[in-house]
Structure formats: structure tokens, C-alpha cells
C-alpha positions in Angstrom: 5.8 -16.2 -0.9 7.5 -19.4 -0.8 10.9 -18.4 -0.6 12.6 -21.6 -2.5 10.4 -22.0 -5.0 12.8 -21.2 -7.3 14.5 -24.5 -7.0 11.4 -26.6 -8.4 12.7 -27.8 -11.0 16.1 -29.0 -9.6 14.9 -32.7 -8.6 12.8 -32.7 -11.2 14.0 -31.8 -14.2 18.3 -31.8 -14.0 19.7 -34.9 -15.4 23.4 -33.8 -13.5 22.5 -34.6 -9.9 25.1 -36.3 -7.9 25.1 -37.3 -4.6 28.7 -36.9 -2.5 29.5 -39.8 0.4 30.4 -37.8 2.9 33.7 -40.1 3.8 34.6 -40.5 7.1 38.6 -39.1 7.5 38.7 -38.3 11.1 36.3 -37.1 13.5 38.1 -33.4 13.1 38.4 -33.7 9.5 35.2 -35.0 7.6 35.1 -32.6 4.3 33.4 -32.3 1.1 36.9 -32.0 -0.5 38.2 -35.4 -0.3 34.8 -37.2 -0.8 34.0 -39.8 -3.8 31.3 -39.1 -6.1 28.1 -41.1 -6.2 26.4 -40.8 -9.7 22.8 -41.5 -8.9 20.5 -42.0 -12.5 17.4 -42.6 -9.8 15.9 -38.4 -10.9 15.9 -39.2 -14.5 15.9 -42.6 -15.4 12.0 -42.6 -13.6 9.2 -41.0 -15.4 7.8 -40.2 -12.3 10.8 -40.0 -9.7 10.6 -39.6 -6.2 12.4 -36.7 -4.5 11.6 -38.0 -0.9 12.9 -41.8 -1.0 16.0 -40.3 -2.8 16.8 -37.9 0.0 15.8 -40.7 2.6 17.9 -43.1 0.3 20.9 -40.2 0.5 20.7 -40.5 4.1 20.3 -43.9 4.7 23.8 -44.1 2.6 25.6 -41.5 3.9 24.6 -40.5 7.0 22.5 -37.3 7.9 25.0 -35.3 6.1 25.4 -35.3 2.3 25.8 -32.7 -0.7 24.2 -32.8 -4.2 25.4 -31.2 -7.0 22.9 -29.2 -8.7 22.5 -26.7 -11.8 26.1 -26.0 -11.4 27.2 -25.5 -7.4 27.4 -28.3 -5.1 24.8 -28.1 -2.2 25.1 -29.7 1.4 21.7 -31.0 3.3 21.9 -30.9 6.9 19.1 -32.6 9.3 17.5 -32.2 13.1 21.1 -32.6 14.7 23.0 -29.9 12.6 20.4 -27.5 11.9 20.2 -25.8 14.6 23.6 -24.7 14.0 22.8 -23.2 10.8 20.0 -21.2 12.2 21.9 -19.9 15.5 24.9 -19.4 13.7 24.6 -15.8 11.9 28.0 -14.6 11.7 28.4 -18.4 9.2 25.1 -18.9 7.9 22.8 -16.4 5.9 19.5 -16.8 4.8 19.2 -13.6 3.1 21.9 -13.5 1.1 21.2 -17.2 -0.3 17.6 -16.0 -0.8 18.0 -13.4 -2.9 20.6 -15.2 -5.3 17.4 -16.9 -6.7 14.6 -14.0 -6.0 16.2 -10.6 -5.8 13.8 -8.5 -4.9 15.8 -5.1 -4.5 17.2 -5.8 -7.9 14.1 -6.3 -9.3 13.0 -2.8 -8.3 16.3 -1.4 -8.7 16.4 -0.6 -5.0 19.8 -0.8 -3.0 20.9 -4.1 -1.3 18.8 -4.4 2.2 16.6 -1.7 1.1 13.7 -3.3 2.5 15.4 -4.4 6.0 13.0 -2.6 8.2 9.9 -4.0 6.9 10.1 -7.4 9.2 10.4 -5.6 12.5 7.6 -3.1 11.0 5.3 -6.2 10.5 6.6 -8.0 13.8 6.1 -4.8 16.1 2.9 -3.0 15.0 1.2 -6.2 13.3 2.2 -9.6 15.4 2.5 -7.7 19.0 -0.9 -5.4 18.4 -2.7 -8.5 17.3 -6.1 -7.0 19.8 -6.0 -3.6 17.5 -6.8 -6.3 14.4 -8.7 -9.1 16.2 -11.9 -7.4 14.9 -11.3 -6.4 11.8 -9.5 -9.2 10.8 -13.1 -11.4 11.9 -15.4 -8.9 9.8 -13.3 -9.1 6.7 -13.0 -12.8 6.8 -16.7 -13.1 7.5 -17.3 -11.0 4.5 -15.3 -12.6 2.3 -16.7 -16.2 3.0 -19.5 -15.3 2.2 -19.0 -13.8 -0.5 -17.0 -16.8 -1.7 -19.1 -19.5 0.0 -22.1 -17.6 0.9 -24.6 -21.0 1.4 -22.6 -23.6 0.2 -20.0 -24.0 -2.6 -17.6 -26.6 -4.1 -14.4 -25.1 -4.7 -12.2 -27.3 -7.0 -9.5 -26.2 -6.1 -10.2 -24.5 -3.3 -6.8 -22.6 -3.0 -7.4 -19.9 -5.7 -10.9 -19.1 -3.7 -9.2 -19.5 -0.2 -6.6 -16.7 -1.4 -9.5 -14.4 -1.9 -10.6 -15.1 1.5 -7.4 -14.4 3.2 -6.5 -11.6 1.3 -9.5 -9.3 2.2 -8.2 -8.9 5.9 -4.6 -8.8 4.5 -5.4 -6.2 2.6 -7.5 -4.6 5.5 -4.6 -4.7 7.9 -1.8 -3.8 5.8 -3.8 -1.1 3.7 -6.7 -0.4 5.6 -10.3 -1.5 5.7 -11.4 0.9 2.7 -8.7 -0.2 0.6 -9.7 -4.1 1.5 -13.0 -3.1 -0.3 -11.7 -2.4 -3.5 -11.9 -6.0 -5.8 -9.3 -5.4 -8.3 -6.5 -4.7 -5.3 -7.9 -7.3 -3.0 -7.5 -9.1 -6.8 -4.0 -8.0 -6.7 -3.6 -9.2 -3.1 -4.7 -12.8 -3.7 -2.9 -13.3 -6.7 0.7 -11.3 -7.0 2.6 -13.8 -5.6 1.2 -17.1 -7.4 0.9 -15.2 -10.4 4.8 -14.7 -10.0 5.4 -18.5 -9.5 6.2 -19.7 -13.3 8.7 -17.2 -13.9 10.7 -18.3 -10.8 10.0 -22.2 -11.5 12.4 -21.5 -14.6 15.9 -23.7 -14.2 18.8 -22.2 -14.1 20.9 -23.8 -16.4 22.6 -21.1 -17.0 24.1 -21.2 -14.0 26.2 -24.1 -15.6 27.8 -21.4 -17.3 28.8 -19.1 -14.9 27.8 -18.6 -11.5 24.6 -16.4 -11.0 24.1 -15.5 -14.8 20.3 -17.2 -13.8 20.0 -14.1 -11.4 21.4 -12.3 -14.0 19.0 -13.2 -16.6 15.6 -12.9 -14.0 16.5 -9.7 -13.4 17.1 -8.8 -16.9 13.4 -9.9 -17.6 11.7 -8.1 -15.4 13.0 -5.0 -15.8 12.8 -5.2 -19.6 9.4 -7.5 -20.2 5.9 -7.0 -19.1 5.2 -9.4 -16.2 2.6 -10.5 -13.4 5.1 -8.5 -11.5 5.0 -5.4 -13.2 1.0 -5.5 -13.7 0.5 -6.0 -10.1 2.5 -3.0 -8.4 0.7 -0.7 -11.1 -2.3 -2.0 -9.5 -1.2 -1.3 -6.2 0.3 2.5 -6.9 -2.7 3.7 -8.5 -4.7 2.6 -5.7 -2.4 3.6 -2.8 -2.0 7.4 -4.5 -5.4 9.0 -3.5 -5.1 7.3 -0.2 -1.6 8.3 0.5 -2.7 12.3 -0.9 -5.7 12.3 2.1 -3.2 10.9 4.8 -0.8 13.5 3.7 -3.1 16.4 3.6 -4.8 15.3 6.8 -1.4 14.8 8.5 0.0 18.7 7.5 -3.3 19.9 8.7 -4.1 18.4 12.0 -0.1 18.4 13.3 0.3 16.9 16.3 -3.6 16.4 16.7 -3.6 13.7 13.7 -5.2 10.4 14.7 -2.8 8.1 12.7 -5.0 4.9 10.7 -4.3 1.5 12.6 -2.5 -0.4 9.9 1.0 -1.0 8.1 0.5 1.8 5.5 0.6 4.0 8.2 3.8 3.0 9.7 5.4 2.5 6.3 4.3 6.4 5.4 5.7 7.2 8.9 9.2 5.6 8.0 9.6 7.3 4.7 8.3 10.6 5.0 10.3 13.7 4.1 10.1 17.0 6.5 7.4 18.8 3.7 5.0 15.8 4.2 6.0 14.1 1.1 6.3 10.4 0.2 7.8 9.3 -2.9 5.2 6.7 -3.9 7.3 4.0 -6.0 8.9 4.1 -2.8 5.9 3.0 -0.4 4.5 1.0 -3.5 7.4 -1.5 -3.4 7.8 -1.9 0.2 3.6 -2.9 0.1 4.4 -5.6 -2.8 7.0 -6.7 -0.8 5.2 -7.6 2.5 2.0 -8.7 0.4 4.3 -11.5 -1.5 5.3 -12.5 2.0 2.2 -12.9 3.1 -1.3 -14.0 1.2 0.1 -17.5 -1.3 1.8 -19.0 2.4 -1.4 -18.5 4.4 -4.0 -19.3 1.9 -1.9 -22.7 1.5 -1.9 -23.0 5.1 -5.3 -22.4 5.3 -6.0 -24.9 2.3 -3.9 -27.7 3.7 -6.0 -27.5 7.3 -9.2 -28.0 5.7 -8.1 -31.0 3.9 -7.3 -32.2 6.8 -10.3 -31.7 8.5 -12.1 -33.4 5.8 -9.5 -36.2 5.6 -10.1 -37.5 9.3 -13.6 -37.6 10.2 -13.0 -39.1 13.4 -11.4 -35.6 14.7 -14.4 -33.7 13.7 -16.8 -34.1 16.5 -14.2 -33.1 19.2 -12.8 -29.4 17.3 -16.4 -29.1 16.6 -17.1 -28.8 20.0 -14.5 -26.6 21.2 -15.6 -23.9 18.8 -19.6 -24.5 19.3 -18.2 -23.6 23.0 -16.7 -20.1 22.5 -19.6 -19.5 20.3 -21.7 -19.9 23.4 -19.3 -17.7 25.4 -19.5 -14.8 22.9 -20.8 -11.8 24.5 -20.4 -9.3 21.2 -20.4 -9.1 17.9 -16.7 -10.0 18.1 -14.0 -12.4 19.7 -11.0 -11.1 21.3 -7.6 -12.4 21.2 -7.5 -13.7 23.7 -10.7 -15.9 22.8 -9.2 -16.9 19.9 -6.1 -18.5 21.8 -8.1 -20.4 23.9 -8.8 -22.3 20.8 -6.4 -24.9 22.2 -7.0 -27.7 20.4 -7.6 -25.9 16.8 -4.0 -24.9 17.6 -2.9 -28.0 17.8 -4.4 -29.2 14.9 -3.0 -26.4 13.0 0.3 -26.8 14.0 0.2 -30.7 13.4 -1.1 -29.9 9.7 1.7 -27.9 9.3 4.2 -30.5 10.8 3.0 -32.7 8.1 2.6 -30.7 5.1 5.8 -28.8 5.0 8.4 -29.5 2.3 10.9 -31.8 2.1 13.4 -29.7 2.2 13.6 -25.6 2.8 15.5 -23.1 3.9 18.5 -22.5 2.5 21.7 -20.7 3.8 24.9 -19.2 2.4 28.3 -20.3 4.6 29.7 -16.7 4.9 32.8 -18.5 5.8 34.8 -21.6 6.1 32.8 -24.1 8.7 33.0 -27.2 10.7 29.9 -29.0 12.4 29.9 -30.0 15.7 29.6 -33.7 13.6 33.1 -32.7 12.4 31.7 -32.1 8.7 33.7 -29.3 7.1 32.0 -27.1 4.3 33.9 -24.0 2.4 32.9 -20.3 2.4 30.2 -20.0 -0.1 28.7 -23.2 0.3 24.8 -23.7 0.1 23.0 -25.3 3.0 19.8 -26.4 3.4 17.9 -27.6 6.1 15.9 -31.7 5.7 12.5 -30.2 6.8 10.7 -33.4 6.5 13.4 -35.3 8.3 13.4 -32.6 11.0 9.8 -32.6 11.2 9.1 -36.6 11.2 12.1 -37.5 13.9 10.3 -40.1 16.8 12.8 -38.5 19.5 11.3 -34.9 19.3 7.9 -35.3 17.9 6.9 -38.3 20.0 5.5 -41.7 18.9 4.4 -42.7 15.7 5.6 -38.9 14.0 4.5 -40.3 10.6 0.7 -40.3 11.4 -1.7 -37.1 12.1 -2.4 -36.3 15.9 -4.3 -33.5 16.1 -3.7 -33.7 19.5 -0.2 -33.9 19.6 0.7 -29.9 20.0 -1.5 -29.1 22.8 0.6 -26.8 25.2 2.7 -25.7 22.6 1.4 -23.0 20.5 1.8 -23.2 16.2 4.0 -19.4 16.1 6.4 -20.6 18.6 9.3 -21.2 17.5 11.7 -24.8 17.6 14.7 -26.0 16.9 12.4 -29.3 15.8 9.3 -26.9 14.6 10.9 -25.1 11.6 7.7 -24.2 10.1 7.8 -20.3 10.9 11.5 -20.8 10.3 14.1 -20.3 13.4 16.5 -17.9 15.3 16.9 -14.5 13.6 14.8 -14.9 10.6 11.8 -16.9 11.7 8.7 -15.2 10.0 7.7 -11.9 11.6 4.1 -11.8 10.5 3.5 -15.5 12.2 1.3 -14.7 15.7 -1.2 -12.8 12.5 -1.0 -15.4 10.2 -1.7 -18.1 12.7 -4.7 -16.1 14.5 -6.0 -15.1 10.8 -6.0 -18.9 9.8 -7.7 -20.3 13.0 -10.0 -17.7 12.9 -11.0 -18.6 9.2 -11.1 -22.1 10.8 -13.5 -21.6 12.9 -16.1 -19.3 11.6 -15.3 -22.9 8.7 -16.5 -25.6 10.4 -19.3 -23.9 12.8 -20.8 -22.3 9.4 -20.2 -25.7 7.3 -20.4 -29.5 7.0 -16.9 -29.7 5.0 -16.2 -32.7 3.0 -14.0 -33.5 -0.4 -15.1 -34.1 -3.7 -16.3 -37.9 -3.3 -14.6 -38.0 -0.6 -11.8 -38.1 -1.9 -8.2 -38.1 0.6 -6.3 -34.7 -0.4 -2.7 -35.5 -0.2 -0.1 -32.7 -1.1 1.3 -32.3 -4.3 4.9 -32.9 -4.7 6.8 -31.1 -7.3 10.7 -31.6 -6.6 11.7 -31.7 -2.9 8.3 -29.3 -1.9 5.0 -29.5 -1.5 1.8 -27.9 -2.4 -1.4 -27.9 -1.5 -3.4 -30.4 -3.3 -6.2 -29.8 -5.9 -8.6 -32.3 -4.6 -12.2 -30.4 -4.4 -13.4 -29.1 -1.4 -17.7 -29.2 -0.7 -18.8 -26.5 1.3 -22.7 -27.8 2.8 -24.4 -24.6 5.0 -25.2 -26.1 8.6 -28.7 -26.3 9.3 -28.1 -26.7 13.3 -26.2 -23.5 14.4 
């Protein structure tokens, strides 16, 4: 789930967008509070308008530091010098707590604040640092479902809605298990909650102009009272969970301390929530499963998208991460990689990390000052203040990325694997909140890779360059097709 999405529409659509000099007073005092206003017409006066040359243009102005006033709140933009601070800083800066002022989950669900709190270190511990108990699985339920989806050759136009069909089957296998991952309409479910979610959050919150926060007011009104993607989807998921959750229970009072506990995330959820009678209350374990599932399949089938465009994009890179994956084809000795095989995919790694270098937003990650700050650039911001993070700037700077940080090196990453995390690599995020489920999502997506490009000749629809979509300060994968032609030689 893309996690600002709800801000779509602000560079878009808002005709009240200003842009604040950030005045130089003294190097102790720099502060939103005694800066001029800069009226900028540039986001509506343009039929088409350009959300990245106005950031770069903000910048370029007034220094890597400036604030916009949008939908009622002024908002500061930070870039690779003060970010970090925003990230390290947890005691100034929240993510969570500016997060869920546009997507509320809890509320949504009428579940207390932090009610879902331990599901990251649930996913990070028994998902991301058991990643050999899933290897396996994970490779027969992506095989499955490219076939089914591909099979001997497809054009997929556009290939995202297929390539979340394909990544949800071993989602579904290793959050639910592999039965469940079986069933079409909650693999259905799987693919599709999240996107399926995305117009309702793409709404503008202009009534934010009103008062502060009636927008969250309002979304949360409408999905408790209205029928919604959101609703039809977790019915989806409880009535298939119930008979599973019924034989775990049963098999769990029976066996005692002789049960054999299922390898996945249900398990461990059940575990976390079950009473001393063996009972689980099942809206309970039904909203903590839509919760990790809307983290999880819309990200990684976009990530997934993205890196076959740009395979297809740059034919002159296709030969050499051909190679390395024709090699560990000859080195398999079962029916099955392991890890560890996977991560000696070094240079698919690389490629995969570069692809997400370049196709992240232009902006992201926005925090809530939990109290009056000042930068180490002497920049003052209030308590409450919104900040958020210049991804692209971050992302495209010549000092940490190396030369020429504007073009595609496949190459450039090699060493320095795609979950890691950097204070100039924000793509899984940083510090305290960087994603939990990243070491799976990054295996699951080079794994899709490869069993990709040794199964297929890829190329777009007449060969066509895919370039992300940009829709406000982010970016989406693009719709250009995507030709699927079965290999003949392997």
C-alpha cells in the first residue's frame, strides 16, 4: 500500500499552493514564521503541470529547504542533508501519526489507536529473518502463477493488474498458507484490496480548509457507513479464514503440546490473539490479515512491474543478467533454489535496486514534528508541522549515488544489497520504520525475475520505452504493454 497516496491530488488539482522563501535571519534563527510568501500560479495556470521542475524550481530558489501550503496546513520539504534527521529523530518526528491523519486504519475498523503495532515485528521476525522456511514455497507458487498468467506467451497491456496476480499467490501462501493461496477469489482479494482502495483515498481534502482533519473525519465516516472495496474485501477474507482458523483450533486443543504449528503468518497472528479456551475472535485476526495484505501485494507488484520495463527498456543489459541466471540454473541440484542461491543473484540485485532508485516518487514519506524543532541547517519548524522527505532529490544526488545519478546503471548497486537500508537509499524507508517485510519482498521479486527472463524473450508493445506515470509528486508504474515470447533455447 502506498502510504501517501492520499496526497494525489494536492499538485494536481489545488489552485492554493504557495511556496514559502525560507529567509535567511541568522544561522540560529532561520523559521517558517518570519518568511515572505511566494504565490506560484505554475500548478494551475498549465493544463498539464509539472510537479517535478516546480519542486526542482522550489529548490533552486530557496535552497533545499522550503514549505508549501496545501489543502489548508503549511507543509515543509526537506532533502538528502536534513533527512536523515527526520528519520533518526523519533522522539521529533513520527511517521505513524502523520500516516494515519490521511489513512486511518484503526479507525476504519473501529480498533483502538496502535492496535495493530505488533504486526511489523510479526512480519520482520518470522517472515524476513526465516526467509529459507519460504524460499520454496514462495518459487512453487510464483511458478504456478506464471503460468497460469503467461503460460506460453502473453501480452499483458498493462501488465500490472496481471503482475498482481502473480505476486499475490505466494503472498497469500506465506501469510495464509499454501491451501489458502489456492483459492481464486482470496488470491482475487489478495491482488486487488489495496488498488481497489486507491480512488477513495485519491479524494482531496478540501475540507480540510475548513477545519483541520474534518477530511479524516469524513473518510472514516464513509467507510463505516457505505459499502466499499474495503468492506467487500475483508468479507472475502473472514469467510475464508473461518474453516481454516476452526481446524487450527481444534487441531491445537487436541494435540497440546504435540501440535506442529503451520509455517506462515496466520499462525503467529492466531498465536498472538488466542484466549486460554482456544478461541480467536475472528474480526480480530480478519483485520490484522487486511492489514499486512494492503502493505504488501500493490508495492511489490509495482516493483515487480517497474523492473521489467526496465529490462525491456535497455537491451544492451540483457545479455549480461541473462547470463547470470542461465548460470544458477546450471548449478541447481533440486527442484528448488535456496536462499542463499537466490542472493548470489548479484547483479539482478543491483539491477533491482537501481530500478527502484529511479522509479521512486518525487516525494514520500511524510512525518509529524511531535515538537518544536531546529535543523542542524538552522531551519526552525513548530510542533505539528508536516515534513516530508525530497525522494527524487535524495535519490538522484552525484555525491552519494556516483557519477551521472540521472542515467540507469544496472551495475551501480553491486556490493550493496536492495533491503539494506540508507540514509541516501530511502526506498524501504529508514531508521525505525523502514519496511519490515523488505528481505521477502526483494527475494519474491528477484525470484519472479528470474524464473522472467530465463522462461521469456521480454519486450514492450512496439517497443515502446515505458516511463512512469506521474500523477502529482508520485509515480506509478506505467501502462505501456508488456510481450511475453516462450524461449525456445532453455
Amino acid at each position: 500500500m502506498d502510504p501517501q497516496y492520499i496526497n494525489l491530488r494536492i499538485y494536481t488539482e489545488n489552485p492554493c499552493v504557495f511556496c514559502q522563501d525560507n529567509f535567511f535571519v541568522s544561522p540560529k534563527v532561520k523559521t517558517d514564521e518570519t518568511l515572505s510568501m511566494f504565490f506560484s500560479p505554475l500548478f494551475f495556470l498549465k493544463k498539464k503541470r509539472n510537479t517535478e521542475k516546480f519542486l526542482a524550481k522550489c529548490a533552486e530558489e530557496y535552497g533545499e529547504t522550503f514549505s508549501l501550503y496545501i489543502f489548508g496546513k503549511i507543509e515543509t520539504f526537506v532533502g538528502s542533508r536534513l533527512s536523515p534527521e527526520v528519520f533518526k529523530n523519533d522522539k521529533d518526528f513520527n511517521f505513524d501519526i502523520a500516516f494515519k491523519e490521511k489513512f486511518p486504519m484503526e479507525a476504519f475498523m473501529d480498533r483502538a489507536d496502535k492496535y495493530f503495532a505488533p504486526l511489523p515485528r510479526i512480519i520482520f521476525t518470522y517472515l524476513s529473518q526465516q526467509l529459507p522456511s519460504y524460499t520454496e514455497r514462495v518459487q512453487r507458487t510464483l511458478t504456478k502463477a506464471i503460468n497460469e498468467q503467461i503460460g506460453d506467451g502473453a501480452v499483458l497491456q498493462p501488465p500490472l493488474k496481471t503482475f498482481q496476480l502473480i505476486i499475490a499467490r505466494p503472498i497469500a501462501a506465506s501469510l495464509l498458507g499454501e491451501e489458502l493461496s489456492e483459492d481464486k477469489e482470496l488470491v482475487h482479494t489478495v491482488a486487488y484490496a489495496s488498488s481497489d482502495f486507491i480512488p477513495f483515498l485519491s479524494i482531496p481534502p478540501f475540507l480540510d480548509f475548513i477545519y483541520p482533519l474534518l477530511h479524516q473525519k469524513f473518510m472514516i465516516l464513509l467507510f463505516k457507513v457505505f459499502t466499499n472495496p474495503f468492506k467487500v474485501h475483508r468479507e472475502v477474507i473472514k469467510r475464508k479464514l473461518t474453516p481454516v482458523l476452526e481446524k487450527r483450533l481444534n487441531d491445537m486443543k487436541r494435540d497440546g503440546e504435540s501440535y506442529v504449528p503451520p509455517v506462515d503468518i496466520l499462525q503467529k497472528l492466531i498465536e498472538l490473539i488466542i484466549e486460554d479456551d482456544y478461541k480467536v475472535d475472528i474480526d480480530i485476526l480478519t483485520d490484522y490479515v487486511i492489514t499486512a495484505i494492503f502493505a504488501a501485494t500493490h508495492t511489490t507488484s509495482t516493483f515487480l512491474t517497474n523492473s521489467t520495463h526496465k529490462f525491456a527498456n535497455h537491451p544492451e543489459i540483457q545479455k549480461e543478467l541473462l547470463e547470470e541466471q542461465e548460470r544458477l540454473l546450471k548449478n541447481k541440484s533440486g527442484p528448488y533454489y535456496t536462499s542463499e542461491q537466490i542472493d548470489s543473484l548479484v547483479k539482478l540485485d543491483s539491477f533491482f535496486k537501481e530500478t527502484l532508485r529511479m522509479t521512486t516518487s518525487i516525494v514520500f514519506f511524510e512525518h509529524k514534528a511531535l515538537n518544536p524543532y531546529t535543523f542542524s541547517s538552522g531551519h526552525q519548524i513548530p510542533k505539528g508541522r508536516h515534513v516530508t522527505t525530497r525522494l527524487q532529490e535524495v535519490h538522484r544526488e552525484e555525491e552519494s549515488q556516483g557519477e551521472n545519478p540521472n542515467e540507469f546503471n544496472f551495475l551501480r548497486h553491486v556490493g550493496a544489497p536492495a533491503p539494506r537500508v540508507e540514509k541516501n537509499f530511502l526506498a524501504f524507508s529508514f531508521g525505525k520504520h523502514a519496511c519490515p517485510g523488505r528481505y521477502f519482498a526483494t527475494s519474491e521479486i528477484k525470484t519472479a525475475l528470474h524464473f522472467l527472463l530465463l522462461n521469456y524473450n521480454i519486450k514492450t508493445v512496439n517497443d515502446e520505452i515505458a516511463i512512469p506515470q506521474i500523477k502529482g509528486p508520485y509515480r506509478f508504474s506505467s501502462d505501456v504493454g508488456l510481450v511475453f515470447e516462450k524461449r525456445k533455447d532453455i
